[in-house]
C-alpha positions in Angstrom: 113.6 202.3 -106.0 111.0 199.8 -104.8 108.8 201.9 -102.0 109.1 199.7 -98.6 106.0 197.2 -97.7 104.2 199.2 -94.7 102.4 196.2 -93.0 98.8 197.3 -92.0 97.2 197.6 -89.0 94.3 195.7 -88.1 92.0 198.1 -87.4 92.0 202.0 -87.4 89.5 204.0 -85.4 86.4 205.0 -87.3 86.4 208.4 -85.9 89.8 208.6 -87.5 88.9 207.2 -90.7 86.0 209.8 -90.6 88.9 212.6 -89.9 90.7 211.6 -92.4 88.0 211.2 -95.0 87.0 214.8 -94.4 90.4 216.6 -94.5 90.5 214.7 -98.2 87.4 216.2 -99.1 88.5 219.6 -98.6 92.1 219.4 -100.9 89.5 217.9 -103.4 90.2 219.2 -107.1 93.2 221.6 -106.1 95.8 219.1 -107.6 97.3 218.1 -104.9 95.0 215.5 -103.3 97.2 212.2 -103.9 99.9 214.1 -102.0 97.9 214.2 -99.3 96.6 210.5 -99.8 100.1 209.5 -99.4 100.6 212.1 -96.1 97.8 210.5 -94.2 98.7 206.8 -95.1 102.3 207.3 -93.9 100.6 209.0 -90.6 98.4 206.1 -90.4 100.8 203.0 -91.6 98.2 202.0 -94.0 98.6 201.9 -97.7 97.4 204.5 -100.5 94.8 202.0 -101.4 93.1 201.7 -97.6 93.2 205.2 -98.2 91.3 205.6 -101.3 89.1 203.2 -100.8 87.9 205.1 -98.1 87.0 208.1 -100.2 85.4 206.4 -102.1 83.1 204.6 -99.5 82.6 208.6 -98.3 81.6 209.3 -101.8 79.2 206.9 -101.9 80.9 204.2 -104.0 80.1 201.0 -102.9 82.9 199.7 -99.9 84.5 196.4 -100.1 82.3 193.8 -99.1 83.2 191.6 -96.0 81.2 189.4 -93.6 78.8 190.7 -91.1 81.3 190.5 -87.7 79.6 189.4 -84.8 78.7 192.0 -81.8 78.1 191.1 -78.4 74.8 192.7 -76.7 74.3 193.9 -73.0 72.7 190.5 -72.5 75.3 188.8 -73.6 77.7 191.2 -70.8 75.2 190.1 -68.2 75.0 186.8 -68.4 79.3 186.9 -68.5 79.2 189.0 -65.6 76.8 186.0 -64.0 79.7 183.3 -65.2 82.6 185.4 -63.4 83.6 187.0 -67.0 84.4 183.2 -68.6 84.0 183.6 -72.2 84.0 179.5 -72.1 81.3 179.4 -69.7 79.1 181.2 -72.1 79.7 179.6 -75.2 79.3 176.2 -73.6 75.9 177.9 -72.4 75.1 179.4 -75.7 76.3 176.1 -78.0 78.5 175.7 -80.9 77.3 179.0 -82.9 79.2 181.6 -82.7 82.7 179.4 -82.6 85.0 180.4 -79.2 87.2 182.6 -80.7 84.7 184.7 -82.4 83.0 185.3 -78.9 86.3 186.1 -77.6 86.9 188.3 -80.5 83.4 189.9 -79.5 83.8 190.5 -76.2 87.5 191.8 -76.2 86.1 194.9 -78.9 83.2 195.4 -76.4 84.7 195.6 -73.2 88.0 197.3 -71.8 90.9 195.0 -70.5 90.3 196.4 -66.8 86.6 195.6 -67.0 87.2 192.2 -68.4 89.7 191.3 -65.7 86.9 193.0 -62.9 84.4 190.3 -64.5 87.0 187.8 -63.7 89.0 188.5 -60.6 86.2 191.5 -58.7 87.4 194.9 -57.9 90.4 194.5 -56.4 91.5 192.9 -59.8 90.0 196.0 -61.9 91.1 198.8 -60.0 94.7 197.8 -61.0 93.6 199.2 -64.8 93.0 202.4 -63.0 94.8 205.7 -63.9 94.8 208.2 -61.3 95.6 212.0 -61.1 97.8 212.9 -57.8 98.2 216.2 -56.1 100.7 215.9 -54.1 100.7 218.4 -51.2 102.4 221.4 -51.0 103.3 221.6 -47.3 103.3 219.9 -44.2 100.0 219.8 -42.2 98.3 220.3 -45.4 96.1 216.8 -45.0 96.5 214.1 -43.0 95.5 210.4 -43.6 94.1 207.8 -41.2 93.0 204.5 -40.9 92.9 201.4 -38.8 94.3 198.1 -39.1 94.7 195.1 -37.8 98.2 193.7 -37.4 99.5 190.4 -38.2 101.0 189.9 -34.9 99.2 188.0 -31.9 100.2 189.5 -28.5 99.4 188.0 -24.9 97.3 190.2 -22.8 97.8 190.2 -19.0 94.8 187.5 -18.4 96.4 184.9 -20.5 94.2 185.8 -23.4 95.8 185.8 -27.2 94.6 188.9 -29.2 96.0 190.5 -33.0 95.9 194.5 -31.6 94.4 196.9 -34.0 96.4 199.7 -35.3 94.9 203.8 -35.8 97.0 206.0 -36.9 97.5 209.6 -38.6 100.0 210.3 -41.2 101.2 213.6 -42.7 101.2 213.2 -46.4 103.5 215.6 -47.5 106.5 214.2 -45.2 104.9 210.6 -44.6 105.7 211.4 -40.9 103.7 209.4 -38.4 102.1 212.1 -36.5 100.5 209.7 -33.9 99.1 206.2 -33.4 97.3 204.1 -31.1 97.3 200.4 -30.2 93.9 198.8 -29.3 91.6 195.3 -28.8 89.2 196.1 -31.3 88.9 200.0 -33.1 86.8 202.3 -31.4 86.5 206.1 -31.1 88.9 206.1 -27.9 91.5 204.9 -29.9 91.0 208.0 -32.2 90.7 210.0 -30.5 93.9 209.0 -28.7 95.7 208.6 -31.9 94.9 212.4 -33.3 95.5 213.9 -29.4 98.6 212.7 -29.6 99.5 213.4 -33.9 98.0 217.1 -32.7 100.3 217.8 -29.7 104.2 219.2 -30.2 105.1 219.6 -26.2 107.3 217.4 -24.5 107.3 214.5 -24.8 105.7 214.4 -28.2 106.9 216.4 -31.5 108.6 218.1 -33.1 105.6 217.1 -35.5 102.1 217.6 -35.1 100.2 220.8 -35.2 96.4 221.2 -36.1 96.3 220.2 -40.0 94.3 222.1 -42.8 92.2 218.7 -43.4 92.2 214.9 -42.4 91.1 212.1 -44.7 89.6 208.8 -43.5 87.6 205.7 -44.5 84.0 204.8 -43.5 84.6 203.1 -40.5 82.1 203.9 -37.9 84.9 204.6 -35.4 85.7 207.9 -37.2 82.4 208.5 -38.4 81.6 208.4 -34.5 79.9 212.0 -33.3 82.9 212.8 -30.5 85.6 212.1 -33.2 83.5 214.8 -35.6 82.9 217.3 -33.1 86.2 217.7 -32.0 87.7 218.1 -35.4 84.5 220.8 -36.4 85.8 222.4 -33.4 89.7 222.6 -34.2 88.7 224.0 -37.7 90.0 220.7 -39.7 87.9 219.9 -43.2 87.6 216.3 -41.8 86.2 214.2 -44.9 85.3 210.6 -44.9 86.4 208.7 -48.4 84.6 207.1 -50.7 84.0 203.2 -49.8 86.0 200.9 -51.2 89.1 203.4 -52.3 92.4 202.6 -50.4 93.9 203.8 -53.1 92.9 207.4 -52.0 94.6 207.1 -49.1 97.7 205.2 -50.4 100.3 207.0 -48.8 99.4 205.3 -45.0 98.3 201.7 -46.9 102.1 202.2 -47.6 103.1 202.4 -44.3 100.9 199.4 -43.5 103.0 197.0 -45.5 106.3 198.6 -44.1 105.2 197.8 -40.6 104.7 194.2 -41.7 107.8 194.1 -43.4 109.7 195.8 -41.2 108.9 195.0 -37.7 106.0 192.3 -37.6 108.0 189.9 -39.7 111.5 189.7 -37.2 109.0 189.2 -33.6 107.5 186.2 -32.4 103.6 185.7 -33.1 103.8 187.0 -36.1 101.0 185.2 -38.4 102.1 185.0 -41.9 105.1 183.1 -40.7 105.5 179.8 -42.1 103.4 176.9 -40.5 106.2 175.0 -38.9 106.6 178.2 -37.1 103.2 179.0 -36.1 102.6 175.7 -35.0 105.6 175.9 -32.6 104.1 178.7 -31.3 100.7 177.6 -31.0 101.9 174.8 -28.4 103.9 177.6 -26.5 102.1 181.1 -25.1 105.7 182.0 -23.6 107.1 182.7 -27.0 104.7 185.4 -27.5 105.3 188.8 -26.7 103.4 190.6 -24.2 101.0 193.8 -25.0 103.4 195.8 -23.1 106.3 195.1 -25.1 105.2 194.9 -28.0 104.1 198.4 -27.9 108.0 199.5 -26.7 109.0 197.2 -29.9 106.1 199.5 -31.6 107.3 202.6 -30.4 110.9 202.3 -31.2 110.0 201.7 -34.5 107.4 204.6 -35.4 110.5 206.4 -33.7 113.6 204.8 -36.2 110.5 205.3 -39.6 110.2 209.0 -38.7 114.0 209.8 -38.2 116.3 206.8 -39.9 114.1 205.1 -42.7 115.0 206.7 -46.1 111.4 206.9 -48.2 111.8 206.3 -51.9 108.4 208.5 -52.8 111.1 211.6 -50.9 114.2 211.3 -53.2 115.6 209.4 -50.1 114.4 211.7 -47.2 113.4 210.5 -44.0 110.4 211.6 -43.7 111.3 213.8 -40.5 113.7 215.0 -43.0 111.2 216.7 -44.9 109.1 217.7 -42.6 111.6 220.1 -40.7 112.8 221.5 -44.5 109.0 223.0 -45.0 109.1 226.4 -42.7 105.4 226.6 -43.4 103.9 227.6 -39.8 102.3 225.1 -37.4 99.1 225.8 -35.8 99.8 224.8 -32.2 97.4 224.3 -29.1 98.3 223.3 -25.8 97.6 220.0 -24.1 95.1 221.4 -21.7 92.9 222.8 -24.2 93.0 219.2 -25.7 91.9 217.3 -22.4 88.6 217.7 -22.2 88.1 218.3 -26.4 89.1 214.9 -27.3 87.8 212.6 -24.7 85.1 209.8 -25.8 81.0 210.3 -24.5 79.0 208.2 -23.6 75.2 207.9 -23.1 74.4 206.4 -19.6 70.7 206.4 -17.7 70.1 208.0 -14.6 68.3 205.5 -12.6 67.2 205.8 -8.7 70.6 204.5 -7.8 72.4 206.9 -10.0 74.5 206.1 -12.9 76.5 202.9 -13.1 79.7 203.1 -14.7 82.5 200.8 -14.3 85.5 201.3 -13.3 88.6 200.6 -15.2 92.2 200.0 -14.1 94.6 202.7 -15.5 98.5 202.6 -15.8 100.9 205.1 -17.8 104.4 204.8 -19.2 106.8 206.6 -20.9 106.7 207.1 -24.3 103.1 208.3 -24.6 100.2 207.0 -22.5 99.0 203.9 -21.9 95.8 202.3 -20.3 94.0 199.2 -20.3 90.6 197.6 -19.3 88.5 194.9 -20.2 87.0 196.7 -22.9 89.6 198.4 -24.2 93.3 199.4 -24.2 95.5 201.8 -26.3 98.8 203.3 -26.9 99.9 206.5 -28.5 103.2 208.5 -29.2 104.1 210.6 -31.4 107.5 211.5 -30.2 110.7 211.9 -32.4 
């Protein structure tokens, strides 16, 4: 019986080959070394020949002669990292020697897939390539992401003026529970310190989540990087870390979350910016069409509250993430709201002067759920009820 044609690869690593070569050279002159010529070239889908042959290159024989392939050098990556990783761009730079496909050829055995498409289409591009190792968390409170972001919604403030409110919020990443959030103008330490007052309490009319968490994980921004935002979680006893730049993907749990508030909620209310242009150009002529801050912080509010207690989260095995959270009986470190009032509030450096310090004053207001407060520097809410 004809043997069936094994169609070769087109190339086999050299470490391999080396392997290979090595474990042949120690069955030598025991009899049975074509046996194991024909075990390695089954393994390796090559024929008995490719195999011989490279014994006998090992040996010392001479190898099959080919032509010289052509390798690319690091000026050759540099100068198609200058041309946005075009391999066209560089041979019409270089001229007609070596052909197109041979520098293609070149640079695709020089240079990973991931890195190729970085060249090309930057970071964002590359870091899809990526593997990543996950831990998940083992119970609730165990870290806590946060973040800011600004919303695709425009909102009318009480002047007349048309803002898009910035987002903070913390999120429990064993449950994905939001454990609090705040609403401003522009991110600022107020606003997180608002956000984690309010993740941190469990008293009426906030929890049942919350608690003091183990650690907290956040981006670079200077907001949480701020000195009052430190110094009060140094002084609760969280491991409060800042990320390394440029890596959402570490804190992909809450980046989730973003996209299901746009999805969710932003897309089905008025002003909301990715809408198609007929729409936003309807609106444009129109400020009544536009939801106020004050509502759209209810509208905000009701659904944080319906994500926590109705929304079913595929990365739970179809838990809400309240759910979860109440099925861990891990212990919650709980402070009270007093000891918090003082803790998290914002400072400020002002100068003493002969008419003694001038500070402005700001008009306050409050509402159920949460608090509320406004003035023309900043406003915010926060809830973390459920």
């Amino acid at each position: 019986m004809a043997k069936p044609h094994r169609q070769a690869p087109h190339h086999v690593a050299a470490e391999v080959r080396e392997a290979a070569t090595a474990a042949l050279g120690a069955f030598d002159g025991n009899g049975r070394l074509q046996d194991r010529v024909a075990l390695i070239a089954s393994e390796l889908s090559v024929t008995e020949r490719t195999v011989w042959r490279w014994v006998t290159a090992g040996d010392g024989g001479r190898p099959r002669r080919g032509r010289g392939r052509f390798e690319v050098t690091p000026e050759d990556v540099a100068e198609l990292t200058y041309r946005h990783g075009s391999v066209a761009a560089v041979h019409r730079a270089r001229g007609e020697e070596p052909s197109l496909r041979t520098l293609r050829r070149a640079f695709a055995r020089a240079l990973s897939p991931g890195r190729m498409a970085g060249l090309e289409g930057g970071e964002q591009v590359r870091r899809n390539f990526d593997t990543y190792l996950t831990r998940p968390p083992q119970h609730r409170n165990e870290c806590w992401e946060a973040d800011h972001c600004e919303l695709a919604i425009e909102v009318l403030l009480p002047e007349g003026q048309v803002i898009k409110p910035w987002l903070t919020s913390f999120l429990d990443r064993f449950s994905r529970v939001v454990c609090g959030w705040a609403i401003s103008g522009q991110p600022s330490q107020e606003s997180v310190l608002a956000a984690l007052r309010a993740a941190i309490l469990i008293e009426p009319p906030y929890g049942p989540v919350g608690g003091i968490p183990v650690s907290l994980r956040w981006d670079r921004g200077k907001e949480f990087l701020a000195q009052a935002v430190g110094s009060a979680a140094r002084a609760l006893g969280i491991d409060a870390r800042a990320l390394p730049a440029y890596s959402p993907h570490l804190k992909g749990a809450l980046e989730r979350f973003h996209e299901s508030i746009e999805t969710l909620l932003l897309a089905e209310l008025p002003g909301f910016v990715h809408a198609p242009a007929r729409a936003r150009e309807r609106r444009s002529k129109s400020k009544t069409a536009l939801l106020t801050l004050d509502a759209f912080v209810t509208c905000f509010a009701e659904f944080v509250l319906r994500y926590n207690t109705q929304h079913p989260h595929s990365a739970l095995g179809g838990e809400t993430p309240l759910e979860r959270w109440l099925e861990d009986d891990t212990p919650v470190a709980e402070i009270p709201g007093e000891r918090l009032h003082h803790l998290l509030l914002a400072r400020e450096t002002r100068v003493v002067g002969k008419r003694g310090i001038s500070y402005p004053l700001y008009g306050i207001t409050s509402a159920f759920p949460g608090e509320r407060s406004y003035s023309n520097r900043w406003f915010f809410a926060a809830s973390a009820e459920t």
